[in-house]
Each structure stands twice: as C-alpha cells, then as structure tokens.
Biopython code that builds the backbone (N, CA, C, O; Angstrom):
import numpy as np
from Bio.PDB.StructureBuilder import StructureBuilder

atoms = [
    (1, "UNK", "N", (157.327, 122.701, 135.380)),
    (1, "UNK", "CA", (156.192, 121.907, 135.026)),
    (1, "UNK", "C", (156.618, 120.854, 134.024)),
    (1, "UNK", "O", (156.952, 121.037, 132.853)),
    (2, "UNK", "N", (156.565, 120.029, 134.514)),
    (2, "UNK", "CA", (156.813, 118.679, 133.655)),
    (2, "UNK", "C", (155.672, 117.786, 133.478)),
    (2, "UNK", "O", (154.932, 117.249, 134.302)),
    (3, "UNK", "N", (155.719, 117.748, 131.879)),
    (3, "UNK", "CA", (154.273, 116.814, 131.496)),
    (3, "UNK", "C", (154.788, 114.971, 131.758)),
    (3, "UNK", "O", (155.670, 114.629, 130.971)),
    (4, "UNK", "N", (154.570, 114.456, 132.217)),
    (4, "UNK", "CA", (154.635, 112.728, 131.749)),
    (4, "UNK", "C", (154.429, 112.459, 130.641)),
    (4, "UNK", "O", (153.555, 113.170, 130.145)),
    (5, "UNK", "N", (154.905, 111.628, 129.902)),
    (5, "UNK", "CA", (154.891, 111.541, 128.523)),
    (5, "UNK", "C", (153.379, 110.160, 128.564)),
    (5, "UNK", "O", (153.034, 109.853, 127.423)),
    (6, "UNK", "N", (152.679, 109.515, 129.566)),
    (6, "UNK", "CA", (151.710, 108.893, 129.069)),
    (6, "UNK", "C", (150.759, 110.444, 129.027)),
    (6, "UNK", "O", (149.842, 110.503, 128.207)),
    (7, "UNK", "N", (150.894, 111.049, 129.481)),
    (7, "UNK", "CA", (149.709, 111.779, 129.493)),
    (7, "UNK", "C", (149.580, 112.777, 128.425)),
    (7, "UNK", "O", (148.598, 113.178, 127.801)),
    (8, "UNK", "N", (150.799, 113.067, 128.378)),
    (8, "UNK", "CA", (151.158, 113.777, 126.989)),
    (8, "UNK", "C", (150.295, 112.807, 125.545)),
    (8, "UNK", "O", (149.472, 113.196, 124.717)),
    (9, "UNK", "N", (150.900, 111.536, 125.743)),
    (9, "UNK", "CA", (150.251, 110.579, 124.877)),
    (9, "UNK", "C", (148.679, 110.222, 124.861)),
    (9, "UNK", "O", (148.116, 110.035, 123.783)),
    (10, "UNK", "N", (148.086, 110.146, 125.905)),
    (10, "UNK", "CA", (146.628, 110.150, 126.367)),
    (10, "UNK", "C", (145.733, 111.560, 125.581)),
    (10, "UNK", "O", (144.730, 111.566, 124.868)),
    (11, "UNK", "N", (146.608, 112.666, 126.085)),
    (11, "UNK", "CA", (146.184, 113.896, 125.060)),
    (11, "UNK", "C", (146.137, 113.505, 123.383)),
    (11, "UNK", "O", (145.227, 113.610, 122.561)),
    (12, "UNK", "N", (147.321, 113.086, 123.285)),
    (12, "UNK", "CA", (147.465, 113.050, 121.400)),
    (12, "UNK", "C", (145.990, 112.346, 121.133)),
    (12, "UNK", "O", (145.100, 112.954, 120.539)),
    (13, "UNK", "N", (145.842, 111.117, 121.591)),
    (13, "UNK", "CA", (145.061, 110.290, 122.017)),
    (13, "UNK", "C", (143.843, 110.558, 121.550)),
    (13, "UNK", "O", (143.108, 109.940, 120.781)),
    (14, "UNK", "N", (143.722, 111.658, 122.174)),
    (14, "UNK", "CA", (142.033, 112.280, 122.538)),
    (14, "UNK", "C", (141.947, 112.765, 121.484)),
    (14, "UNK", "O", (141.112, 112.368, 120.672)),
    (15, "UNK", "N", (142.930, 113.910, 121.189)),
    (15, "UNK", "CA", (143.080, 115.218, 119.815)),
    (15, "UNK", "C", (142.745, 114.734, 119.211)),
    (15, "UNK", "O", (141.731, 115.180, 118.674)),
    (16, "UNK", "N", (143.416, 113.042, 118.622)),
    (16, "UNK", "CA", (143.190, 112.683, 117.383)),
    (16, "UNK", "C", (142.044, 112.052, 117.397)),
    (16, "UNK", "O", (141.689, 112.077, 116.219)),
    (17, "UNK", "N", (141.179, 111.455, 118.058)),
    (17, "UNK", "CA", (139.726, 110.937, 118.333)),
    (17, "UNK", "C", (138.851, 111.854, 118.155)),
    (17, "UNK", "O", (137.935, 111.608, 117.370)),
    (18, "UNK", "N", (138.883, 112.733, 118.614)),
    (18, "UNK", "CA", (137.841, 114.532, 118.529)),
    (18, "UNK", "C", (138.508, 114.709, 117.053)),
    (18, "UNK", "O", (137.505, 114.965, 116.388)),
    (19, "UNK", "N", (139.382, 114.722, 116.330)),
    (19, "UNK", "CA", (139.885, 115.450, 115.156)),
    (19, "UNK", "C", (139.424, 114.125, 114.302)),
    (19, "UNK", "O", (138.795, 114.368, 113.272)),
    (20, "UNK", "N", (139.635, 112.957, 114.575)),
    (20, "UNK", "CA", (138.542, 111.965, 113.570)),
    (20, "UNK", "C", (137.190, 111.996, 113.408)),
    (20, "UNK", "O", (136.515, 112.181, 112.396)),
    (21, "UNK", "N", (136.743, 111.694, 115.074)),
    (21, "UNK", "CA", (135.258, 112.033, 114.914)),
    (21, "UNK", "C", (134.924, 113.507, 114.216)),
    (21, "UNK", "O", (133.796, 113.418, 113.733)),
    (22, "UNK", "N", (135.301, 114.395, 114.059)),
    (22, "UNK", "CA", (134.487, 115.758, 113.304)),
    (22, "UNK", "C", (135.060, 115.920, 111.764)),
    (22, "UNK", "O", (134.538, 116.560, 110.851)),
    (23, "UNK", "N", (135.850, 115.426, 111.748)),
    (23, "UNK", "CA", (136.398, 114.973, 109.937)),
    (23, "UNK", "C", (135.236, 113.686, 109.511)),
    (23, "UNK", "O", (134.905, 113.669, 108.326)),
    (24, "UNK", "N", (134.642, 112.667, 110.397)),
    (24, "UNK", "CA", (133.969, 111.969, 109.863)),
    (24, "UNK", "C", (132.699, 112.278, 109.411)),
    (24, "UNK", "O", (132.184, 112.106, 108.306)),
    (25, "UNK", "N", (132.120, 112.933, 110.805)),
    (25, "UNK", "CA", (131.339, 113.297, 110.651)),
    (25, "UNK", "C", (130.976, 114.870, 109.488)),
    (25, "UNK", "O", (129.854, 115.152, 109.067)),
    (26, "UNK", "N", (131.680, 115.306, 109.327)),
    (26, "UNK", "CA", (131.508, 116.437, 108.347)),
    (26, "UNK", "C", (131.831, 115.968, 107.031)),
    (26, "UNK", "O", (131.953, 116.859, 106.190)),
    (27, "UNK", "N", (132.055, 114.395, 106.519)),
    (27, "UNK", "CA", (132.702, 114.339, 105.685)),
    (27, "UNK", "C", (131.207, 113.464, 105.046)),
    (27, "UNK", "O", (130.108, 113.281, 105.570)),
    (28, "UNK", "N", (131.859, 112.989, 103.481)),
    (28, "UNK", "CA", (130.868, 112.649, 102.542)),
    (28, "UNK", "C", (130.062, 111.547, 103.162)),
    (28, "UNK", "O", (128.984, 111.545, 102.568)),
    (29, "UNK", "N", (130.076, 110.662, 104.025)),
    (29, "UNK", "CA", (128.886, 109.799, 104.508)),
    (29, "UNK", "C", (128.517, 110.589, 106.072)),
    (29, "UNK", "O", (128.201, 109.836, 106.994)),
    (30, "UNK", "N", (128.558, 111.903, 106.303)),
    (30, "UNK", "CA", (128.677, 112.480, 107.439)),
    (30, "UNK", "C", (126.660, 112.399, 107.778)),
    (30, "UNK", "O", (125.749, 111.660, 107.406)),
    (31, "UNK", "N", (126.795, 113.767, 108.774)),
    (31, "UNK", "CA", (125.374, 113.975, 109.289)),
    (31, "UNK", "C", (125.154, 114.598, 107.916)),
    (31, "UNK", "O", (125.890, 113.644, 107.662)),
    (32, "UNK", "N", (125.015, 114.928, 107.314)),
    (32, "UNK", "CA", (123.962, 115.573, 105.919)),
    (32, "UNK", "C", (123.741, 114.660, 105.335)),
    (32, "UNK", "O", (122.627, 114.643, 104.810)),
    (33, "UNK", "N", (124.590, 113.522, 105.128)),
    (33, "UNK", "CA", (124.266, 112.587, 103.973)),
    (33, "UNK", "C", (123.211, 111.809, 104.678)),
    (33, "UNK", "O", (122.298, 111.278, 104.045)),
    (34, "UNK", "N", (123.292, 111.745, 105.718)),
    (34, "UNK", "CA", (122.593, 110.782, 106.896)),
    (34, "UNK", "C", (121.323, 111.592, 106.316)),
    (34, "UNK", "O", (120.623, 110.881, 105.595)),
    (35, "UNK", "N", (120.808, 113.089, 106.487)),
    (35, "UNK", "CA", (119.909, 113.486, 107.485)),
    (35, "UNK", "C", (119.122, 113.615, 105.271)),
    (35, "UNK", "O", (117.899, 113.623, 105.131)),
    (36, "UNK", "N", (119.868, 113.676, 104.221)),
    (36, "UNK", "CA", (119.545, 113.548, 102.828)),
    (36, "UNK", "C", (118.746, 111.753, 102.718)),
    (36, "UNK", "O", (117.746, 111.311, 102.154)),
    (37, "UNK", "N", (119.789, 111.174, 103.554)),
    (37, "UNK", "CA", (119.082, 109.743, 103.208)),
    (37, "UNK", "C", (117.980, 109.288, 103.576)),
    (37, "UNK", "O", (117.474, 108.225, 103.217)),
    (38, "UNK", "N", (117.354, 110.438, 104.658)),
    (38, "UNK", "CA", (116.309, 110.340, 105.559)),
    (38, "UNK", "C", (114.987, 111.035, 105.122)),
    (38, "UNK", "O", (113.843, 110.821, 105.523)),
    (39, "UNK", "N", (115.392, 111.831, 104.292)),
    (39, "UNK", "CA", (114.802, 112.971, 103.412)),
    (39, "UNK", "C", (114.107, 111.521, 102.291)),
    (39, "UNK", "O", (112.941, 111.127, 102.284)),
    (40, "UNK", "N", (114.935, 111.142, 101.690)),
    (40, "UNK", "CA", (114.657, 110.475, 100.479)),
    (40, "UNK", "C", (113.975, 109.525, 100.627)),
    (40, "UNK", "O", (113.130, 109.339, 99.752)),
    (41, "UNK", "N", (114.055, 108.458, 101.870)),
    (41, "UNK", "CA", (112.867, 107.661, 102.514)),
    (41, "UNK", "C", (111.923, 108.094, 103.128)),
    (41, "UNK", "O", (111.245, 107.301, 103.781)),
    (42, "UNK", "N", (111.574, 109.565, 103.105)),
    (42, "UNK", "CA", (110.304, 110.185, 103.714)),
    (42, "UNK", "C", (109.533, 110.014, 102.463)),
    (42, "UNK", "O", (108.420, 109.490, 102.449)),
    (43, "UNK", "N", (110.287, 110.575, 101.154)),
    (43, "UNK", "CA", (110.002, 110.822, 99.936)),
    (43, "UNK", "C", (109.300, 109.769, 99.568)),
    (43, "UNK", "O", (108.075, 109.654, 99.531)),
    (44, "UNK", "N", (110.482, 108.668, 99.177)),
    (44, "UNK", "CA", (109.643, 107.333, 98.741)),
    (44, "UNK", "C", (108.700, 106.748, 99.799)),
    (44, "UNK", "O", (108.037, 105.927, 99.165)),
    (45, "UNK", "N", (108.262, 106.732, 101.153)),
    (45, "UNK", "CA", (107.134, 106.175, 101.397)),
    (45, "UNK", "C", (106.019, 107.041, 101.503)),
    (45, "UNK", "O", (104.936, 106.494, 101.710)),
    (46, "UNK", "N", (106.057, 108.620, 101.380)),
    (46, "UNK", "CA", (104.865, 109.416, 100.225)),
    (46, "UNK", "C", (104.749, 108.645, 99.269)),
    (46, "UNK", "O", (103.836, 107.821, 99.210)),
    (47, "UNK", "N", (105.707, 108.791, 98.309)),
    (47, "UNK", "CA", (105.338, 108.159, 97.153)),
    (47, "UNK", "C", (104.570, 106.778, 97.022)),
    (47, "UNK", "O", (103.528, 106.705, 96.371)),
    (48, "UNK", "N", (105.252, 105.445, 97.811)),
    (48, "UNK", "CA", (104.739, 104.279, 98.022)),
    (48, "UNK", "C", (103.293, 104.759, 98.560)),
    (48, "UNK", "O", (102.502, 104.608, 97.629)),
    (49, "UNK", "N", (102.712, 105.219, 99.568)),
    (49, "UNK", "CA", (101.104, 105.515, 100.307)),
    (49, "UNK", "C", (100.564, 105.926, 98.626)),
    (49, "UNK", "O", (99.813, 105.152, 98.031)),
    (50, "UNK", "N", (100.973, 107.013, 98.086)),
    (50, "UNK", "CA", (99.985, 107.743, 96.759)),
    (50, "UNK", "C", (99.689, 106.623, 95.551)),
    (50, "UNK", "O", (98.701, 106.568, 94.820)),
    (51, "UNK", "N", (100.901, 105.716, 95.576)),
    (51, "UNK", "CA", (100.470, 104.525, 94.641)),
    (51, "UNK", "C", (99.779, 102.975, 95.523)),
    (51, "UNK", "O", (99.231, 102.109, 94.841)),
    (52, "UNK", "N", (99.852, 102.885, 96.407)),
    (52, "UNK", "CA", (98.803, 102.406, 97.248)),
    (52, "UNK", "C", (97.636, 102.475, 97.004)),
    (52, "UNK", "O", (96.954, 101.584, 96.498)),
    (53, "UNK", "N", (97.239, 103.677, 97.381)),
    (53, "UNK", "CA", (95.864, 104.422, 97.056)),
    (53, "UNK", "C", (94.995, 104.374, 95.465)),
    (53, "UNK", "O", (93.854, 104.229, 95.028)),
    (54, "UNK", "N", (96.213, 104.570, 95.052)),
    (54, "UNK", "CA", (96.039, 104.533, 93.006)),
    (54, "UNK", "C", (95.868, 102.755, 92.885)),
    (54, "UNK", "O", (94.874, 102.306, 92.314)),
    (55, "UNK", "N", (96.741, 101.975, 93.372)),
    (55, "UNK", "CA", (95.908, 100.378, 93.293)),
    (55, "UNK", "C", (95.043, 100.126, 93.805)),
    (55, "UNK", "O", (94.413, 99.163, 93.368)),
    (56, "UNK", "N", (94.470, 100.924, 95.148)),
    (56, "UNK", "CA", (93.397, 100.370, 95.519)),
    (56, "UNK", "C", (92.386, 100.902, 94.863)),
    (56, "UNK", "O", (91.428, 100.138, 94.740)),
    (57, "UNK", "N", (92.247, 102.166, 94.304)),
    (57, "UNK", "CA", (91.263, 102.523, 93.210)),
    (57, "UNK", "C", (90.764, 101.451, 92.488)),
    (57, "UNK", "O", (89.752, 100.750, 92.487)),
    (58, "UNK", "N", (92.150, 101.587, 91.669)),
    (58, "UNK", "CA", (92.000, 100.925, 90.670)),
    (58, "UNK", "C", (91.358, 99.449, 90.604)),
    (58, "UNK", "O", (90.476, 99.060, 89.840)),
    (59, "UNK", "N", (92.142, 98.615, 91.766)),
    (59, "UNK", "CA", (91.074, 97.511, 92.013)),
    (59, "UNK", "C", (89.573, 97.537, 92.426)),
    (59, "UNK", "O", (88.760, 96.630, 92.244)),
    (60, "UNK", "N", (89.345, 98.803, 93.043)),
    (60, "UNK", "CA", (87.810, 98.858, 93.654)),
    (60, "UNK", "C", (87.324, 99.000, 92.103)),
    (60, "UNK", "O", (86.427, 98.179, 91.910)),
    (61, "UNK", "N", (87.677, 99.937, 90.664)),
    (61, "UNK", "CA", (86.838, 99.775, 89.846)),
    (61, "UNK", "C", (87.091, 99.129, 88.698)),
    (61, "UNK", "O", (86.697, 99.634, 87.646)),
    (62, "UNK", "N", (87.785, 97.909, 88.694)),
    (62, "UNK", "CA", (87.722, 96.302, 88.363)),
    (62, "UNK", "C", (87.071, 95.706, 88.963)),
    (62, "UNK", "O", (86.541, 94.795, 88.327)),
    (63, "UNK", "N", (86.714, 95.788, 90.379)),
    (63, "UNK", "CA", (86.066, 94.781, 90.612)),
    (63, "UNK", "C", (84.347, 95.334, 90.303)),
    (63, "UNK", "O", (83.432, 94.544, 90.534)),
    (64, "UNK", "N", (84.052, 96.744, 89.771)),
    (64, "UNK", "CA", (82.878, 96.946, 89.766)),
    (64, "UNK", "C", (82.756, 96.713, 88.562)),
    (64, "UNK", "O", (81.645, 96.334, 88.194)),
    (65, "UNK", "N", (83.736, 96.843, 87.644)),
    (65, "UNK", "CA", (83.383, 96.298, 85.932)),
    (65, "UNK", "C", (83.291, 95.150, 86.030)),
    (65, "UNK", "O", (82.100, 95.025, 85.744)),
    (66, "UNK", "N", (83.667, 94.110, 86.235)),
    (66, "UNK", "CA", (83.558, 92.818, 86.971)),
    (66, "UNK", "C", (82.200, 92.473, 87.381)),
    (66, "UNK", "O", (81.436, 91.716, 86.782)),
    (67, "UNK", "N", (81.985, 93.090, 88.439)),
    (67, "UNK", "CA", (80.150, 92.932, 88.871)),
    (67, "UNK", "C", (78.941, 93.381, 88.567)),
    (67, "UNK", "O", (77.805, 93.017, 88.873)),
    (68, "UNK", "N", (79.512, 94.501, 87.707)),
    (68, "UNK", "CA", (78.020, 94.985, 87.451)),
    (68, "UNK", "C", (78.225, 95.284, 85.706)),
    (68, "UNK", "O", (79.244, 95.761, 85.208)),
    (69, "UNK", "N", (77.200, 94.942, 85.086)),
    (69, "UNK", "CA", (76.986, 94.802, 83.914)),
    (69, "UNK", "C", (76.875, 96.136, 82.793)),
    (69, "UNK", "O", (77.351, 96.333, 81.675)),
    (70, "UNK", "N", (75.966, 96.950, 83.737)),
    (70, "UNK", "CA", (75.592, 98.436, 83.526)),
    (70, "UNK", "C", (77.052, 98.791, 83.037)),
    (70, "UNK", "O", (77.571, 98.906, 81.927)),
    (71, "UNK", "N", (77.691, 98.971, 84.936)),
    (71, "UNK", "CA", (79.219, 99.278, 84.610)),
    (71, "UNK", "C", (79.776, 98.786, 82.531)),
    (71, "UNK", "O", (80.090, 99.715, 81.786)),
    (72, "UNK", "N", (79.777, 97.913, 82.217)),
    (72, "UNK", "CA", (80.566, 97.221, 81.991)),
    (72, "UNK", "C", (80.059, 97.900, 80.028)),
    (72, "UNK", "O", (80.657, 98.335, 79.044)),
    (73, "UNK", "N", (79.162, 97.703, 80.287)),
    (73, "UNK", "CA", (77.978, 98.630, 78.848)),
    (73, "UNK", "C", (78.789, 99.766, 78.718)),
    (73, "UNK", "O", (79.532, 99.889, 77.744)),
    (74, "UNK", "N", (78.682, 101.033, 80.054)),
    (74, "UNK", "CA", (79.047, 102.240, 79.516)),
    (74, "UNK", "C", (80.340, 102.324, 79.349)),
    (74, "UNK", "O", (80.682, 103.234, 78.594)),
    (75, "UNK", "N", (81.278, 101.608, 79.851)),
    (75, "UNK", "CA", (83.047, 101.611, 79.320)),
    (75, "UNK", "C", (83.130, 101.198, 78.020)),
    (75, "UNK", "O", (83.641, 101.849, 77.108)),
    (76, "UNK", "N", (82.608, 100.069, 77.931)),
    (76, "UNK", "CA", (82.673, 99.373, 76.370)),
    (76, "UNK", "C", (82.039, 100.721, 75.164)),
    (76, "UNK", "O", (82.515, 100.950, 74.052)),
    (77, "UNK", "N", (81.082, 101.305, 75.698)),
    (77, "UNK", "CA", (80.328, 102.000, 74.957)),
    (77, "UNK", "C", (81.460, 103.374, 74.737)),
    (77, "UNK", "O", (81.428, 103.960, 73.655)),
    (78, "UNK", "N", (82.348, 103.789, 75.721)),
    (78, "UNK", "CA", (82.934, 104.948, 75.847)),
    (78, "UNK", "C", (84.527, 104.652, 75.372)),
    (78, "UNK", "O", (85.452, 105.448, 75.206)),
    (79, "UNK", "N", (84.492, 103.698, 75.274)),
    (79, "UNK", "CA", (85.692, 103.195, 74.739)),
    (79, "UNK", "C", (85.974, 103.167, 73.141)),
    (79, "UNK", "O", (86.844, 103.749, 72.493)),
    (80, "UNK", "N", (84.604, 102.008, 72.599)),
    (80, "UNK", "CA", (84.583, 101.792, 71.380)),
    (80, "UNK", "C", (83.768, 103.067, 70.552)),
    (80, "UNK", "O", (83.658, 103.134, 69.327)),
    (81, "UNK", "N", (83.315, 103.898, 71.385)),
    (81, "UNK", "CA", (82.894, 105.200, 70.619)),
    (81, "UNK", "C", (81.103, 104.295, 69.770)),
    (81, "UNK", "O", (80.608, 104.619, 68.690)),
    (82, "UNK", "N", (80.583, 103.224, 70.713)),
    (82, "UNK", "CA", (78.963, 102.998, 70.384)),
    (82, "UNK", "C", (78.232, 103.842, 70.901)),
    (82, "UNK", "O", (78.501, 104.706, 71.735)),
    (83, "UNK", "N", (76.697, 103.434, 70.084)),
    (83, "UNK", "CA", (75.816, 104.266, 70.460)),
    (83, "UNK", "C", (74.990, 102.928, 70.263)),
    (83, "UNK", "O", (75.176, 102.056, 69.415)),
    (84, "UNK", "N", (73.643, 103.011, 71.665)),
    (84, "UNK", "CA", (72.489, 102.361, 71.267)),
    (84, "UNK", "C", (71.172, 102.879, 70.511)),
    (84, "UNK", "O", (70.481, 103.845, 70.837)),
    (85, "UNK", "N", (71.033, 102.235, 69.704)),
    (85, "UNK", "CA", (69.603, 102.450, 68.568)),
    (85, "UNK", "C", (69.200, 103.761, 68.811)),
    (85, "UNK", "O", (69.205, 103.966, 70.025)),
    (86, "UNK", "N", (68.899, 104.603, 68.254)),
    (86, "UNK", "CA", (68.352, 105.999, 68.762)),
    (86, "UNK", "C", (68.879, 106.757, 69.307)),
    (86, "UNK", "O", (68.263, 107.756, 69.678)),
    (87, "UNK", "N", (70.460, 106.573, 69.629)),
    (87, "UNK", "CA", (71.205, 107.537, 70.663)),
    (87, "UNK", "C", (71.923, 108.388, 69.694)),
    (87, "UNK", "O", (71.776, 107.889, 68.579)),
    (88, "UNK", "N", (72.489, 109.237, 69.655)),
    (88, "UNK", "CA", (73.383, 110.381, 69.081)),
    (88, "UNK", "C", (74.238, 110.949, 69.988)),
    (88, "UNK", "O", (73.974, 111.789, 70.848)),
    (89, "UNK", "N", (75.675, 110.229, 69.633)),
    (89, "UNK", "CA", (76.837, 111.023, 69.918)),
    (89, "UNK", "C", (77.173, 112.267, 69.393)),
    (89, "UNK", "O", (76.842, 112.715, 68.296)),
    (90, "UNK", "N", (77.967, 112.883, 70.399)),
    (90, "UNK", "CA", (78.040, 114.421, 70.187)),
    (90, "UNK", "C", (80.123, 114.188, 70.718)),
    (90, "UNK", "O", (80.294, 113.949, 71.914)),
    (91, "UNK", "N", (81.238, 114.263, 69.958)),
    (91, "UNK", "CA", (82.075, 114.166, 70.221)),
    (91, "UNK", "C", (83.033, 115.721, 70.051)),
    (91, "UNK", "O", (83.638, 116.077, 69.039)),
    (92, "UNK", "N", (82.936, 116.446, 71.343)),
    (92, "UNK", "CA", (83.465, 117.467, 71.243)),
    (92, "UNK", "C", (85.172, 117.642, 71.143)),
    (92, "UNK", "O", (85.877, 117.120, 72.006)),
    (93, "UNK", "N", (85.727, 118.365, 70.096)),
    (93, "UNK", "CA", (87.504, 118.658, 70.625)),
    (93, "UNK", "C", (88.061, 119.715, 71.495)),
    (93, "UNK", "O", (88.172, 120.915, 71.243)),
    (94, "UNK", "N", (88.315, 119.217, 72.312)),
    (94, "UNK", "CA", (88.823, 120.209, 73.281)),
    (94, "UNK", "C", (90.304, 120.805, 73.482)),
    (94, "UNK", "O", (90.834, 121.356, 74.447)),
    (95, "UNK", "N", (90.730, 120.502, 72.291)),
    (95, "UNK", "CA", (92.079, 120.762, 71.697)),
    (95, "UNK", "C", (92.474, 122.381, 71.174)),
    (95, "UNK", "O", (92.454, 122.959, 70.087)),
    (96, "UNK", "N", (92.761, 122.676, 72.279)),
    (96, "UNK", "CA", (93.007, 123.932, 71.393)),
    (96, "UNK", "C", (93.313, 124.809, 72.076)),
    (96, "UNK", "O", (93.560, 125.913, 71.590)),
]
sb = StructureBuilder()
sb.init_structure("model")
sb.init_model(0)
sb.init_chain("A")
sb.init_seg("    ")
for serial, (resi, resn, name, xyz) in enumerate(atoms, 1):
    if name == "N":
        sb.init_residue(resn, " ", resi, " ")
    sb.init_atom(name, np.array(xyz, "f"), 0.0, 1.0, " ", f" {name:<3s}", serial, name[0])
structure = sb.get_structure()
C-alpha cells in the first residue's frame, strides 16, 4: 500500500484545517465569547426598554406639571414643605 504523497498532503491539509477550526473556535474569541456577547446585548436592550419607559414617565409628568396648575400647587407645596391658610402639616419620620 502506497500512499501518493499529494494525498498524503491533502490529508495534512484537512488535519490542520479541523485542528484550526476547533482551537479557534474553543479559544478566547470562540463560541462562548460569542454566545457571552449575546448575553450582554440581551442585557443592555432590557436595560435600554426599562429606561425608555422611565423617560417616557417622566415626560408624561412634565408635561402635566406644565399643564395643569393644580398639578403644579401640590409639588411646589410638597416640595417647599407649604401649607395653605388653615391647613396643618403633619410630617411623619419613618426612619427607623
């Protein structure tokens, strides 16, 4: 049995193509790092949708301090710690 030496060479060929491809792939930019990097952009566009949501709040109640006046009384009032004529605050600590 005599091998031909292209074919002999065609083998090395291959070995070393199958023995690159699974060193590459198992290696530090391999399938895990891939399937981690995929992980982490699931992550951040959760994250991006939950702060989405938190600006659009937040703009829906600017634009109601903005429009309505009422609104705009009881923040100022809850903020600066007022009371109107006759009212009595009651400021509880819940510290503890």
């Amino acid at each position: 049995m005599k091998i031909s030496i292209g074919k002999a060479a065609y083998t090395l060929i291959v070995l070393c193509g199958i023995l690159y491809a699974f060193v590459a792939l198992r290696g530090p930019n391999g399938i895990q790092s891939l399937m981690d990097k995929r992980k982490a952009v699931a992550e951040f566009d959760a994250q991006n949708e939950q702060l989405r949501r938190d600006i659009a709040l937040k703009q829906a109640r600017i634009q109601r301090l903005q429009d309505d006046p009422r609104e705009q009384e009881i923040e100022i009032r809850q903020r600066l710690k007022l009371a109107a004529p006759g009212e009595k605050i009651f400021i509880l600590d819940e510290k503890k």
